[in-house]
gemmi code that builds the backbone of each chain (N, CA, C; Angstrom):
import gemmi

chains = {
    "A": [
        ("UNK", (-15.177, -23.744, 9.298), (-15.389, -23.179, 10.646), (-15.832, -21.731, 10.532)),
        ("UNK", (-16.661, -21.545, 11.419), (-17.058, -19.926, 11.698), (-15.773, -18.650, 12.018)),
        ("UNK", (-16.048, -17.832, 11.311), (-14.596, -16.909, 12.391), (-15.418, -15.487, 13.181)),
        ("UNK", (-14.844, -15.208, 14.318), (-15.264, -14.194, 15.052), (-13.990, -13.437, 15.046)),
        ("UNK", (-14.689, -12.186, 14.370), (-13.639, -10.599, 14.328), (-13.351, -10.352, 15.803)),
        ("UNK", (-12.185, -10.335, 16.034), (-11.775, -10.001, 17.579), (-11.482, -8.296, 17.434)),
        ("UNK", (-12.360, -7.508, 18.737), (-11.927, -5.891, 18.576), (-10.723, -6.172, 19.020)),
        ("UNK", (-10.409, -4.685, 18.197), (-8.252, -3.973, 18.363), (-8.394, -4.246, 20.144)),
        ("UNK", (-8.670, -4.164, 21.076), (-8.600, -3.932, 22.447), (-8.092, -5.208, 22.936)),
        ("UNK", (-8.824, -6.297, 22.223), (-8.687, -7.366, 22.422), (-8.077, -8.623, 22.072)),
        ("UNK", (-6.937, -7.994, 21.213), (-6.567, -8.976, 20.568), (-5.231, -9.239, 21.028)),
        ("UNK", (-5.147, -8.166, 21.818), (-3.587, -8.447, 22.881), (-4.019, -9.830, 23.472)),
        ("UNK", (-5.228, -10.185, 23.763), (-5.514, -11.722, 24.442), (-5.599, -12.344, 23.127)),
        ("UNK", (-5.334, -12.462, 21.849), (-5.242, -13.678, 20.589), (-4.064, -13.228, 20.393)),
        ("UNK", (-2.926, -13.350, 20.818), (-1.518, -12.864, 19.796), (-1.503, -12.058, 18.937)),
        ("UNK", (-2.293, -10.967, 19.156), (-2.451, -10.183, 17.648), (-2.708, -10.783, 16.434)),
        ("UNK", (-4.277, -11.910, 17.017), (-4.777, -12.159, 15.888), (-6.530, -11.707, 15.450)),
        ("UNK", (-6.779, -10.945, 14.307), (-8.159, -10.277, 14.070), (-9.252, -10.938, 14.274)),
        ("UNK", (-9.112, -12.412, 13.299), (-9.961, -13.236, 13.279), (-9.326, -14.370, 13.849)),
        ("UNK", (-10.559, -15.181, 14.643), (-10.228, -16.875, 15.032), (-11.067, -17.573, 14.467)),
        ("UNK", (-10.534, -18.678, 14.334), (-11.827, -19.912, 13.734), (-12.294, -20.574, 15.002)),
        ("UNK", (-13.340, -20.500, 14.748), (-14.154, -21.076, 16.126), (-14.961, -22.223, 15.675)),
        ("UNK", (-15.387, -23.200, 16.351), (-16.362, -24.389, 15.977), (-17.560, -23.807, 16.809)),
        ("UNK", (-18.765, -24.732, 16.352), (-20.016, -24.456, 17.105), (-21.115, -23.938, 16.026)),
        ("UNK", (-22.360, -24.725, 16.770), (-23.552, -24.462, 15.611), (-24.294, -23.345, 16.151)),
        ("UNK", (-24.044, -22.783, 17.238), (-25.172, -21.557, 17.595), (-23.445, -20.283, 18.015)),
        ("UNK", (-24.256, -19.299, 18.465), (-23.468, -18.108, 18.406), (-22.886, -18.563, 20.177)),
        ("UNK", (-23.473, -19.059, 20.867), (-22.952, -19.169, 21.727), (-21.747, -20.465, 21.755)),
        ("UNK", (-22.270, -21.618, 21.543), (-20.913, -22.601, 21.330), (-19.397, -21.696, 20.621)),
        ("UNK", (-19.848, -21.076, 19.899), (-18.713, -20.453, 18.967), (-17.733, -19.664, 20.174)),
        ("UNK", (-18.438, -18.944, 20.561), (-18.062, -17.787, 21.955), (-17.130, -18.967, 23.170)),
        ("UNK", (-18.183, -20.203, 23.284), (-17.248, -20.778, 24.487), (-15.982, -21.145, 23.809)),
        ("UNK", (-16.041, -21.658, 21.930), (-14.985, -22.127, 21.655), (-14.036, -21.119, 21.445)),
        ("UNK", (-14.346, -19.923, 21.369), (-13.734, -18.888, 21.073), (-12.624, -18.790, 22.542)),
        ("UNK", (-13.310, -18.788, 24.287), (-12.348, -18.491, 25.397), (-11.715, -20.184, 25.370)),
        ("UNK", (-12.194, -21.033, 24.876), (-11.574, -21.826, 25.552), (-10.162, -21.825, 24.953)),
        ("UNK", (-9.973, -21.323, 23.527), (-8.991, -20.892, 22.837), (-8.094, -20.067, 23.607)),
        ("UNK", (-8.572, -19.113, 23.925), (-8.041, -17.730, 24.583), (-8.799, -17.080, 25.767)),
        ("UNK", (-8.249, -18.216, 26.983), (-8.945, -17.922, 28.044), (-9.155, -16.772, 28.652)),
        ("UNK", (-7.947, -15.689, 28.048), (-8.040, -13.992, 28.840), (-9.359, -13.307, 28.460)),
        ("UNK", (-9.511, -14.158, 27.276), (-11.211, -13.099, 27.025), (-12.181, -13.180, 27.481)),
        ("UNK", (-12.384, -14.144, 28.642), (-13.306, -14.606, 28.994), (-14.074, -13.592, 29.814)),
        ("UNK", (-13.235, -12.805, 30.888), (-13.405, -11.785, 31.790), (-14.033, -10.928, 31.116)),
        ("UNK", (-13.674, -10.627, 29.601), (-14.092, -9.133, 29.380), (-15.461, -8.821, 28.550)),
        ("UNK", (-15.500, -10.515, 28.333), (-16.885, -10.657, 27.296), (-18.161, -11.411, 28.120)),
        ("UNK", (-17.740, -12.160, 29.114), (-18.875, -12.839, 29.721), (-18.723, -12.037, 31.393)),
        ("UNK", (-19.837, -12.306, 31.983), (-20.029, -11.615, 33.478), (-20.619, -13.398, 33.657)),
        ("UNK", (-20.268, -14.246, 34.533), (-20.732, -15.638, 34.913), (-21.049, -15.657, 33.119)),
        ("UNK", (-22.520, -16.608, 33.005), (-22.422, -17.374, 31.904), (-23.399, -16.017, 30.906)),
        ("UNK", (-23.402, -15.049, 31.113), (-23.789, -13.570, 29.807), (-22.856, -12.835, 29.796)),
        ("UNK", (-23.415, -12.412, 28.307), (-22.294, -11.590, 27.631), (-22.698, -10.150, 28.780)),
        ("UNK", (-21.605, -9.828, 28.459), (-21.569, -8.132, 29.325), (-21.922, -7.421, 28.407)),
        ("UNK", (-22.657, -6.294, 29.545), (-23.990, -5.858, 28.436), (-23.233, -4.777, 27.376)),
        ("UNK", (-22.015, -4.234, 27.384), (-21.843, -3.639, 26.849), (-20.650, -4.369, 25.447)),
        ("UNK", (-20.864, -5.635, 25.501), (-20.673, -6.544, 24.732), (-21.401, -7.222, 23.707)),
        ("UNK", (-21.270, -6.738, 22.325), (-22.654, -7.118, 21.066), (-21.642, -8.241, 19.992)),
        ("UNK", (-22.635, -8.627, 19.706), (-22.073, -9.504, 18.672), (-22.796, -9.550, 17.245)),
        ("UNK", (-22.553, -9.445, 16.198), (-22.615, -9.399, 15.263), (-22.660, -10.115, 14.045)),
        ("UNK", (-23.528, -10.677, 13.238), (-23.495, -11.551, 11.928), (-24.113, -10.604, 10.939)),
        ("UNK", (-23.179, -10.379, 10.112), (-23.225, -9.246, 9.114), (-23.652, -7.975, 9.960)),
        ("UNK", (-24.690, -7.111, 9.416), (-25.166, -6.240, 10.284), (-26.342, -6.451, 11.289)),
        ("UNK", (-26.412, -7.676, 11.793), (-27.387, -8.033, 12.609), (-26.595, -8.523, 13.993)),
        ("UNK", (-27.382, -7.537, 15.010), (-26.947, -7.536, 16.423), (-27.497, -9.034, 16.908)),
        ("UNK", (-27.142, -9.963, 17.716), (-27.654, -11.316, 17.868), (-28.835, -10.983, 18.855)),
        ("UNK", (-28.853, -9.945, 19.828), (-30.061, -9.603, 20.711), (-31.408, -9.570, 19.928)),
        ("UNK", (-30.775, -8.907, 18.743), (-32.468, -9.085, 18.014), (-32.495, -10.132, 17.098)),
        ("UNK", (-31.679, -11.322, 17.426), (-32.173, -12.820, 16.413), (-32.442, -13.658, 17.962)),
        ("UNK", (-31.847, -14.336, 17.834), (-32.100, -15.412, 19.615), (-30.871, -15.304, 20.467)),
        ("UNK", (-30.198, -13.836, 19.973), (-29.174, -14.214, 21.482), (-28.192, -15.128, 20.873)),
        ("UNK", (-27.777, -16.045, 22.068), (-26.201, -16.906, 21.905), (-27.484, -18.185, 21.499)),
        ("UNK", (-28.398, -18.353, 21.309), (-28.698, -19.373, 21.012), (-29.076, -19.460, 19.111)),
        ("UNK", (-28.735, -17.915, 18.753), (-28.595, -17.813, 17.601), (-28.097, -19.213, 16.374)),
        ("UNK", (-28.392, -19.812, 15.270), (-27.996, -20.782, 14.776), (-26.928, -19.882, 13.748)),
        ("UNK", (-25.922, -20.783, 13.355), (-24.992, -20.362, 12.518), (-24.447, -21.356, 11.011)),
        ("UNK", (-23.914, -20.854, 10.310), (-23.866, -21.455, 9.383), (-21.932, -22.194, 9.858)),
        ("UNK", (-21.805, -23.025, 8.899), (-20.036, -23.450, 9.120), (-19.191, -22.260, 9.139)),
        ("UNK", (-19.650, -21.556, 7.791), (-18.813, -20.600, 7.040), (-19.153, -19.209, 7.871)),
        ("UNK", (-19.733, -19.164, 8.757), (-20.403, -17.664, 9.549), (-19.294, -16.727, 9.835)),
        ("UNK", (-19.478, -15.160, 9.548), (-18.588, -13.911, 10.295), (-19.120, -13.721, 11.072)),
        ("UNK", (-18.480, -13.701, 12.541), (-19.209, -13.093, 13.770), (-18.281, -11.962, 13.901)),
        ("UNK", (-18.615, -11.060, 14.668), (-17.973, -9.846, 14.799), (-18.498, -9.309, 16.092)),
        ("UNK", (-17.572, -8.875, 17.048), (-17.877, -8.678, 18.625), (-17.159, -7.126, 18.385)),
        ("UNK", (-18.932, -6.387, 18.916), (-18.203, -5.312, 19.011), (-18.432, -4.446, 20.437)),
        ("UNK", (-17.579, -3.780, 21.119), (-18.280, -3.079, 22.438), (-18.937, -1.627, 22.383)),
        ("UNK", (-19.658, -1.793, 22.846), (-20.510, -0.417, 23.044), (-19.475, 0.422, 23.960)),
        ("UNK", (-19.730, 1.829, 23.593), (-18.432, 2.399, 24.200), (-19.258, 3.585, 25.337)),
        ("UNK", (-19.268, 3.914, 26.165), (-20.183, 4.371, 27.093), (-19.071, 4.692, 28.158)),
        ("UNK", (-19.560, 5.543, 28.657), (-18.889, 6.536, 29.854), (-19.882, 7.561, 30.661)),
        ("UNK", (-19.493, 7.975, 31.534), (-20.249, 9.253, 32.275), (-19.463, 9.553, 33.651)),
        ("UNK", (-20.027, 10.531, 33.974), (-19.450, 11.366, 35.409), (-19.546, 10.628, 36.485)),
        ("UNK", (-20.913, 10.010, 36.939), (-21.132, 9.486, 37.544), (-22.666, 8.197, 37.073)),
    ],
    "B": [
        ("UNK", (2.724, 2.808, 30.957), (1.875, 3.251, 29.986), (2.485, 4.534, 29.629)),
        ("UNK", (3.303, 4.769, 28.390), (2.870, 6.437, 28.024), (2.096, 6.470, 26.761)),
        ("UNK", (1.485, 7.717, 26.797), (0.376, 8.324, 26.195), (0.767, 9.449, 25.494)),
        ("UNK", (1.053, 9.626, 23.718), (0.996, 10.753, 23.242), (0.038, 11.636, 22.606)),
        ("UNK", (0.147, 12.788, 22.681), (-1.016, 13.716, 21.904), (-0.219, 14.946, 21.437)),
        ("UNK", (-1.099, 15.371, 20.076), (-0.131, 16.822, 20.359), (-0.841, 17.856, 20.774)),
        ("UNK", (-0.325, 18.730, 20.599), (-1.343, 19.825, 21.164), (-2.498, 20.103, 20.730)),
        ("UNK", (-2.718, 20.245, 18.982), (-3.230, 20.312, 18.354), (-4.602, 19.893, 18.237)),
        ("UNK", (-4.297, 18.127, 19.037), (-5.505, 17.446, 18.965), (-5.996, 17.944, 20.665)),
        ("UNK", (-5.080, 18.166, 20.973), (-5.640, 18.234, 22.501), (-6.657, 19.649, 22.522)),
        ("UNK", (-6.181, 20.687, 21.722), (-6.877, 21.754, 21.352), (-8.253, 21.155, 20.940)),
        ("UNK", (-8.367, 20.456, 19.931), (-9.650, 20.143, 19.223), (-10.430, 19.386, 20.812)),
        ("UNK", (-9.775, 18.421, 21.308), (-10.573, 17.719, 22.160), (-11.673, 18.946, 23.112)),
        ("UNK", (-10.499, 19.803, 23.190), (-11.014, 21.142, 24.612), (-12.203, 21.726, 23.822)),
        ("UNK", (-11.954, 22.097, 22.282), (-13.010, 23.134, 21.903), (-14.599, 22.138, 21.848)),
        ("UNK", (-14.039, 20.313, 21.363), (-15.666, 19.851, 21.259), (-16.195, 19.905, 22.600)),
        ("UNK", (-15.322, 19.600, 23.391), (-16.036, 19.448, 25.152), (-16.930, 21.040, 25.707)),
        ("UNK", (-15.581, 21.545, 25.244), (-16.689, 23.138, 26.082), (-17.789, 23.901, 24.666)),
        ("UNK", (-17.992, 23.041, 23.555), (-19.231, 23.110, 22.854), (-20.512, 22.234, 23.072)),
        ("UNK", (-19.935, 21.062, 23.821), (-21.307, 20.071, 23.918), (-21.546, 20.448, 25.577)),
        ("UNK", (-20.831, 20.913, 26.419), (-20.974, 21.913, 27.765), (-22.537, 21.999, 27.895)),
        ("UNK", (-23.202, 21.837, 28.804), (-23.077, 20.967, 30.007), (-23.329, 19.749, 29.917)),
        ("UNK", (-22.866, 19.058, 28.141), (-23.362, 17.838, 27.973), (-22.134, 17.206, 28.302)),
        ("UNK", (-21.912, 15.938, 27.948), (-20.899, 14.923, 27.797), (-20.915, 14.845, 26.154)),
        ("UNK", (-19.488, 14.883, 25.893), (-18.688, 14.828, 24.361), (-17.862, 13.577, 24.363)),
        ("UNK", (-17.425, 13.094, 22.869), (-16.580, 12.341, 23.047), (-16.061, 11.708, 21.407)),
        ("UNK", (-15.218, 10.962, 21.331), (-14.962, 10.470, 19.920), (-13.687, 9.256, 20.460)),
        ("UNK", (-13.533, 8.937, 19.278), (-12.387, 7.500, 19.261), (-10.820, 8.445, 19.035)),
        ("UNK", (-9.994, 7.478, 19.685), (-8.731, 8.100, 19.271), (-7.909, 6.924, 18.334)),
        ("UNK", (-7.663, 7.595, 17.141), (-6.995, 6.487, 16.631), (-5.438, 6.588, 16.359)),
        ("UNK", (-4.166, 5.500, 16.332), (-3.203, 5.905, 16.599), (-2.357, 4.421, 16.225)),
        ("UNK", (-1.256, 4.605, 17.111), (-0.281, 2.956, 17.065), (0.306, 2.692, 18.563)),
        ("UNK", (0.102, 1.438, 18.323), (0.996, 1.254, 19.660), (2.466, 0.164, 19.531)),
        ("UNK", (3.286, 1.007, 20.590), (4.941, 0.399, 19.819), (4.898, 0.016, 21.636)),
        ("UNK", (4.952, -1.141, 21.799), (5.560, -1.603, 23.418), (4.830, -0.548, 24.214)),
        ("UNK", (5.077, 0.062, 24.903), (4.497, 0.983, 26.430), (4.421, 2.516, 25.563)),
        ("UNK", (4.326, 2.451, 24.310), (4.264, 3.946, 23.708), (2.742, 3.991, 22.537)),
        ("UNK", (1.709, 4.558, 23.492), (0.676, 4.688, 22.320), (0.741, 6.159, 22.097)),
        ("UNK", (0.862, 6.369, 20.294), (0.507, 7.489, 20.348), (-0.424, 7.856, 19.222)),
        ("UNK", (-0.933, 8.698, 19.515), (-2.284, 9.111, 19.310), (-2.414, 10.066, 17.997)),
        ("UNK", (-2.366, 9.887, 16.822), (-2.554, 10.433, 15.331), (-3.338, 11.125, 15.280)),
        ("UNK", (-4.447, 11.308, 15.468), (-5.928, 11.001, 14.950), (-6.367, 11.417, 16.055)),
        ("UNK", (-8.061, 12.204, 16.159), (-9.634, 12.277, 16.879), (-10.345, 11.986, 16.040)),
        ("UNK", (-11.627, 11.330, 16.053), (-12.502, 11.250, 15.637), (-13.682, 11.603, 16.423)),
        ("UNK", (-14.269, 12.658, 16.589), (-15.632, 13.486, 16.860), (-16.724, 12.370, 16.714)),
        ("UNK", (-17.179, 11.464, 17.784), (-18.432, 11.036, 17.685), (-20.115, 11.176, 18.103)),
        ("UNK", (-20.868, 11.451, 17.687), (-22.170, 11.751, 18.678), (-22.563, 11.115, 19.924)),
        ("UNK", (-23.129, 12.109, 20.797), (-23.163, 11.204, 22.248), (-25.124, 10.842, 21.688)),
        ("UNK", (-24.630, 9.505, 21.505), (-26.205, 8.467, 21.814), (-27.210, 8.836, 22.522)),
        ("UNK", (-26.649, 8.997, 23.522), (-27.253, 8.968, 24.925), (-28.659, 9.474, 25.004)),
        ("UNK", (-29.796, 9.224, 25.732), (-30.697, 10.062, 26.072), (-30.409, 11.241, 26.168)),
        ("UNK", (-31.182, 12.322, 25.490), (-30.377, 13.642, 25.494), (-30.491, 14.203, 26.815)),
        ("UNK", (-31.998, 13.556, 27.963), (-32.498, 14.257, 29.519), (-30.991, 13.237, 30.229)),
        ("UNK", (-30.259, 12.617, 29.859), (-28.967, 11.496, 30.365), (-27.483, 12.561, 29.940)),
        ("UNK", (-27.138, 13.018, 28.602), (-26.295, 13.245, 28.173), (-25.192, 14.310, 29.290)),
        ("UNK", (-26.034, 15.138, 30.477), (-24.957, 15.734, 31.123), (-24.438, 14.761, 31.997)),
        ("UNK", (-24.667, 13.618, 32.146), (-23.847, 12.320, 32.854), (-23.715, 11.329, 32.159)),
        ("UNK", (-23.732, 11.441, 30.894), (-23.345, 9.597, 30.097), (-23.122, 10.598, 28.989)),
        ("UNK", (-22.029, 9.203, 27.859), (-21.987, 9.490, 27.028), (-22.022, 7.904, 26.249)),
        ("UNK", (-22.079, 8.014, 25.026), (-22.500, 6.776, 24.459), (-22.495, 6.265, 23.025)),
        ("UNK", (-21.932, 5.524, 22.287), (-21.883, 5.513, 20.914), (-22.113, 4.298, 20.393)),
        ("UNK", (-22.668, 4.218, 19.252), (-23.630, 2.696, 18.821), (-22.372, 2.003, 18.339)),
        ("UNK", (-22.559, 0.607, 18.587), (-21.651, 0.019, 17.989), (-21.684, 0.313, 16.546)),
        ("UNK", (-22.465, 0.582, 15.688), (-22.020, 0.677, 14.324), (-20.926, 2.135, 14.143)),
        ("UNK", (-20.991, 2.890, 15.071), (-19.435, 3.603, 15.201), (-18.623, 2.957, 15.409)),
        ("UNK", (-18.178, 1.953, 16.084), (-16.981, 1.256, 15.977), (-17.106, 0.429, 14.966)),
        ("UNK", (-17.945, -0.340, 14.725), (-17.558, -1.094, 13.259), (-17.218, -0.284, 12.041)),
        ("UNK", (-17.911, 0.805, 11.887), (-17.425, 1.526, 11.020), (-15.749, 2.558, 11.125)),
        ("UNK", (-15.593, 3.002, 12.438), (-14.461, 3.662, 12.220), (-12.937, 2.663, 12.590)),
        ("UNK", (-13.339, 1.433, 13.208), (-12.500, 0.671, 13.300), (-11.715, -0.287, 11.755)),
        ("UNK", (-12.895, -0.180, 10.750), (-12.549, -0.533, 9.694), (-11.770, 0.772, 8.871)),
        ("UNK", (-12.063, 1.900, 9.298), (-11.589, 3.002, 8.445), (-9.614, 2.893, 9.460)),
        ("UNK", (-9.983, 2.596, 10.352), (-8.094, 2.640, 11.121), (-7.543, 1.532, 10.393)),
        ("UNK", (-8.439, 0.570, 10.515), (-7.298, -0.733, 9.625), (-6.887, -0.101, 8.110)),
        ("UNK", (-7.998, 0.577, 7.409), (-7.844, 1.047, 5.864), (-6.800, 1.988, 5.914)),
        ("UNK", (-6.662, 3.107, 6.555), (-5.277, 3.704, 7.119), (-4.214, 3.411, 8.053)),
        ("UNK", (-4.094, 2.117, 8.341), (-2.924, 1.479, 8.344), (-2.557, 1.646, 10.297)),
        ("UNK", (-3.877, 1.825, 10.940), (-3.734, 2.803, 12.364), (-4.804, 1.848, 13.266)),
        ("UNK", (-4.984, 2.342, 14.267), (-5.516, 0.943, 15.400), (-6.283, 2.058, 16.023)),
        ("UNK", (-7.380, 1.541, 16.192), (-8.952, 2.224, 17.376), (-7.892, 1.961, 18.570)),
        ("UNK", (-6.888, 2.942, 19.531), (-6.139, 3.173, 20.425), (-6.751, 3.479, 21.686)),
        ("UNK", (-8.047, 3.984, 21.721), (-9.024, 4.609, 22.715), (-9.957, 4.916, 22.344)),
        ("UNK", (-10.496, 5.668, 23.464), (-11.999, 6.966, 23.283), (-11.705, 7.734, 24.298)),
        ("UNK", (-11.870, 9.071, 23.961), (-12.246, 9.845, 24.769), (-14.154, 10.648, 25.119)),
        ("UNK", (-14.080, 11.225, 26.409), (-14.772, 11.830, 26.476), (-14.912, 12.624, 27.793)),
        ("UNK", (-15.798, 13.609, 27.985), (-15.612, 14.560, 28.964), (-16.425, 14.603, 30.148)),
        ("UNK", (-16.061, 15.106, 31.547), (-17.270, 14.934, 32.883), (-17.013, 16.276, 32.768)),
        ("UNK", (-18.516, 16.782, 32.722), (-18.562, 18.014, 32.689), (-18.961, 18.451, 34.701)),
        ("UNK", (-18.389, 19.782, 34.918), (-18.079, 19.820, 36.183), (-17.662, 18.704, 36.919)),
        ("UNK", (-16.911, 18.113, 36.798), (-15.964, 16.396, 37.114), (-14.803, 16.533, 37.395)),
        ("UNK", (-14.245, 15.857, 38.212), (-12.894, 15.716, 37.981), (-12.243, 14.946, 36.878)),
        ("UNK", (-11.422, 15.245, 35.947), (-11.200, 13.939, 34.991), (-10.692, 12.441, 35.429)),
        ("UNK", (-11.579, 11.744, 36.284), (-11.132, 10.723, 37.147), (-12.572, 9.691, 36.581)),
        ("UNK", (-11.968, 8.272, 35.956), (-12.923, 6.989, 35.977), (-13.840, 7.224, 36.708)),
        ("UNK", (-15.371, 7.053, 36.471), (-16.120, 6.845, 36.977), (-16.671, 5.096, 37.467)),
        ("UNK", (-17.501, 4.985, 38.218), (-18.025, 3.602, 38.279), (-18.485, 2.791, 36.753)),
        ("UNK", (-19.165, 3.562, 36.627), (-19.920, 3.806, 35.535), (-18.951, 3.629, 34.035)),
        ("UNK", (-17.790, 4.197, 34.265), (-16.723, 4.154, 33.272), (-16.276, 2.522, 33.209)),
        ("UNK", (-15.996, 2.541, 34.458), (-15.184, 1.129, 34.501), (-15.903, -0.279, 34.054)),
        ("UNK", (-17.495, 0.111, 34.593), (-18.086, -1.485, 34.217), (-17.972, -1.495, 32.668)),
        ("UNK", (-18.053, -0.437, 31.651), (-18.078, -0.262, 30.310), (-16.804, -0.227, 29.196)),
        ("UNK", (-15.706, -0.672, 30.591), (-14.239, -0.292, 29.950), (-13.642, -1.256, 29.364)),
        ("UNK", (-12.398, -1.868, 28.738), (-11.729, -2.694, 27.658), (-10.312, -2.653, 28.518)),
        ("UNK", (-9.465, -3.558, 28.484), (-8.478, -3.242, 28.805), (-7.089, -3.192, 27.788)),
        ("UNK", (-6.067, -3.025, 27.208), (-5.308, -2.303, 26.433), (-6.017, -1.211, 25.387)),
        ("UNK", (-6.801, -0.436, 26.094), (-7.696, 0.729, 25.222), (-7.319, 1.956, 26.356)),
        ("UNK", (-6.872, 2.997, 25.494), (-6.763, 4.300, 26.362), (-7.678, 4.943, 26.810)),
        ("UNK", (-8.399, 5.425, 27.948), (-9.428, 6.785, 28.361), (-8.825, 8.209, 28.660)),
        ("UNK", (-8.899, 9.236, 27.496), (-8.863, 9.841, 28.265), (-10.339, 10.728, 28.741)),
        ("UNK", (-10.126, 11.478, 29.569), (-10.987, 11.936, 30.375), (-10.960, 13.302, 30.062)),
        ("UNK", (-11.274, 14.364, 29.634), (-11.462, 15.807, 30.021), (-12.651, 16.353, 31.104)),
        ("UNK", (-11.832, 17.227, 32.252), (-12.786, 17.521, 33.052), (-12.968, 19.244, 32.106)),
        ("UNK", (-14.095, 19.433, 32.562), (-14.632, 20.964, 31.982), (-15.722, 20.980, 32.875)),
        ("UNK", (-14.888, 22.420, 33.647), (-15.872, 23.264, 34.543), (-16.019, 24.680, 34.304)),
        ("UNK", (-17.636, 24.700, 34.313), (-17.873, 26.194, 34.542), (-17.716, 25.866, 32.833)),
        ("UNK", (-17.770, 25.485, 32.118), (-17.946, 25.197, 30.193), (-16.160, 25.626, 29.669)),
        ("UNK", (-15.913, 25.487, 30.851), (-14.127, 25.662, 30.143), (-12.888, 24.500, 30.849)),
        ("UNK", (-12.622, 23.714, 29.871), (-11.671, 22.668, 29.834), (-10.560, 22.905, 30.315)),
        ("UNK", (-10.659, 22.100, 31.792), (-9.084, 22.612, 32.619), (-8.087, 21.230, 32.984)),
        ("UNK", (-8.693, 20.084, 32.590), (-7.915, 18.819, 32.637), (-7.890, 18.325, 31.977)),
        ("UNK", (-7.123, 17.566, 31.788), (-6.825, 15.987, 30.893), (-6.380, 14.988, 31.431)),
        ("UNK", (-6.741, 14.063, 31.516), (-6.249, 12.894, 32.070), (-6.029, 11.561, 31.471)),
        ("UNK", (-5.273, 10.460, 30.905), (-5.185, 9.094, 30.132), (-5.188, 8.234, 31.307)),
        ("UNK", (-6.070, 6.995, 31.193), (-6.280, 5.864, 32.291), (-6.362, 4.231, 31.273)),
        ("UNK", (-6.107, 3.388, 31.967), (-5.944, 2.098, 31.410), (-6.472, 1.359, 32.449)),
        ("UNK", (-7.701, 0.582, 32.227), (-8.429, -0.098, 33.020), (-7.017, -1.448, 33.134)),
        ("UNK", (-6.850, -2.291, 34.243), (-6.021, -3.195, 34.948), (-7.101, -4.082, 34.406)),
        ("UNK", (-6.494, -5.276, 33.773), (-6.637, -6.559, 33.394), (-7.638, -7.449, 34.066)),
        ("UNK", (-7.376, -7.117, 35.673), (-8.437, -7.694, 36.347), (-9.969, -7.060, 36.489)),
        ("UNK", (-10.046, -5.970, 35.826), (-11.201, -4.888, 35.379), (-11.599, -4.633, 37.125)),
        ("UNK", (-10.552, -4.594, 37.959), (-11.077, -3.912, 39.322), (-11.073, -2.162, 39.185)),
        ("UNK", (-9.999, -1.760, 38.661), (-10.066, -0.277, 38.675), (-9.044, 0.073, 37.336)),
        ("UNK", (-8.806, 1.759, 37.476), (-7.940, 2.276, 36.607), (-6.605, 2.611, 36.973)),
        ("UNK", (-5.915, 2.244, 36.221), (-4.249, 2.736, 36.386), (-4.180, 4.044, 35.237)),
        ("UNK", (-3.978, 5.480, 35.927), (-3.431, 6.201, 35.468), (-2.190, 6.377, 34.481)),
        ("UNK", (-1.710, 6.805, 33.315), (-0.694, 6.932, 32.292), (-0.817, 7.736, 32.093)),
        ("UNK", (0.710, 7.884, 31.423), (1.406, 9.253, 31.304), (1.238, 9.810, 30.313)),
        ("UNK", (0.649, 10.734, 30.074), (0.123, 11.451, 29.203), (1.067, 12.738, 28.657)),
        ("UNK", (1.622, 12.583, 27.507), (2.430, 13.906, 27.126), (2.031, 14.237, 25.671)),
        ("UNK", (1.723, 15.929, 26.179), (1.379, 16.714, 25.307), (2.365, 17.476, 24.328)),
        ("UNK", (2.657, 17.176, 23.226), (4.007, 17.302, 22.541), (3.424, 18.804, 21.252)),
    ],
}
model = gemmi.Model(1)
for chain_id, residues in chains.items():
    chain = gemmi.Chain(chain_id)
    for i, (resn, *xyz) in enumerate(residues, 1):
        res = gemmi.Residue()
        res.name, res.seqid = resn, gemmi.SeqId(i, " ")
        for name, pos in zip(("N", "CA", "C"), xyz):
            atom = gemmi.Atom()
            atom.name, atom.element = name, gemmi.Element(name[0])
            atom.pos, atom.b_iso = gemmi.Position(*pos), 0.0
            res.add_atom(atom)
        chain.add_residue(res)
    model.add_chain(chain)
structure = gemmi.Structure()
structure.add_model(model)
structure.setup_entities()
């Protein structure tokens, strides 16, 4: 199975766990198998059915926006790694 | 929620804010959290991304800052606890803008700096339902 690195923020929704094993042949199956696991994450990573934009995902050092997105293909053995863009301002 | 800092770091936070003045500053806070007590070890000074004609209202950091300094907290034994960063002439209060971009068990704090001199601090915890921020108690030890 694939595992996706869960950020420190977020892992209060996995029991304080880093990594999950997720099933799924593209980056997106992995992601649904990932909330259906741990439904609290669902809010903070998807807006309806996209990732929130300040939500990236990661296979090795490659952002999935610049391969195909959640339709990305994956291997069994794949590291995904979700990381958030961290952004603020005044207004 | 309480929130620790010591002075020390709170010093450092004030001097990067009223140096990047009239920009927006900011870095990760790294630290532990024990039940309703995060406290805060560590700043880490990060560059604001941002469009530099953007930077006096955004601030911004590539994810390969968090992949990278989030692996350096696990290697020292410590947890990515927050980020801070500053509204320059602002009140230190969530912005809109803050909130669509926010995490929830992650600390904000906020420094307001007016006039290029740092007169607030504030710690906030975006609510679960990501509608708004709940203010925490922030003590400066």
């Amino acid at each position: 199975m694939a595992k996706v690195r869960i950020p420190t923020p977020l892992r209060a929704f996995t029991e304080g766990a880093a990594n999950i094993d997720v099933a799924g042949a593209t980056v997106g199956e992995a992601l649904v198998n990932l909330v259906d696991q741990h439904p609290e994450l669902r809010d903070h990573l998807f807006n309806d059915d996209e990732l929130r934009s300040f939500v990236n995902v990661f296979i090795g050092d490659e952002d999935i926006r610049f391969l195909q997105g959640l339709d990305t293909e994956i291997a069994a053995d794949e590291s995904l790694r979700i990381i958030p863009s961290i952004a603020g301002g005044r207004r | 929620m309480r929130v620790t800092l010591s002075r020390a770091l709170q010093e450092r936070i004030f001097e990067q804010m009223e140096a990047t003045y009239p920009n927006e500053g900011g870095g990760f806070l790294l630290g532990q959290v024990d039940a309703d007590l995060v406290t805060i070890v560590d700043i880490i000074q990060v560059e604001n991304v941002f469009a530099v004609e953007e930077q006096h209202h955004r601030y911004a950091m590539t994810p390969q800052d968090w992949m990278r300094l989030e692996d350096e907290a696990d290697e020292r034994g410590l947890s990515l606890v927050g980020y801070y960063h500053s509204h320059p002439d602002s009140p230190a209060i969530p912005s809109e803008y803050d909130r669509e971009h926010a995490l929830p068990n992650f600390v904000y704090i906020i420094t307001s700096v007016m006039m290029a001199r740092a007169d607030d601090m504030r710690a906030w915890l975006l609510r679960f339902d990501r509608g708004s921020f709940d203010g925490a108690a922030l003590q400066i030890s």
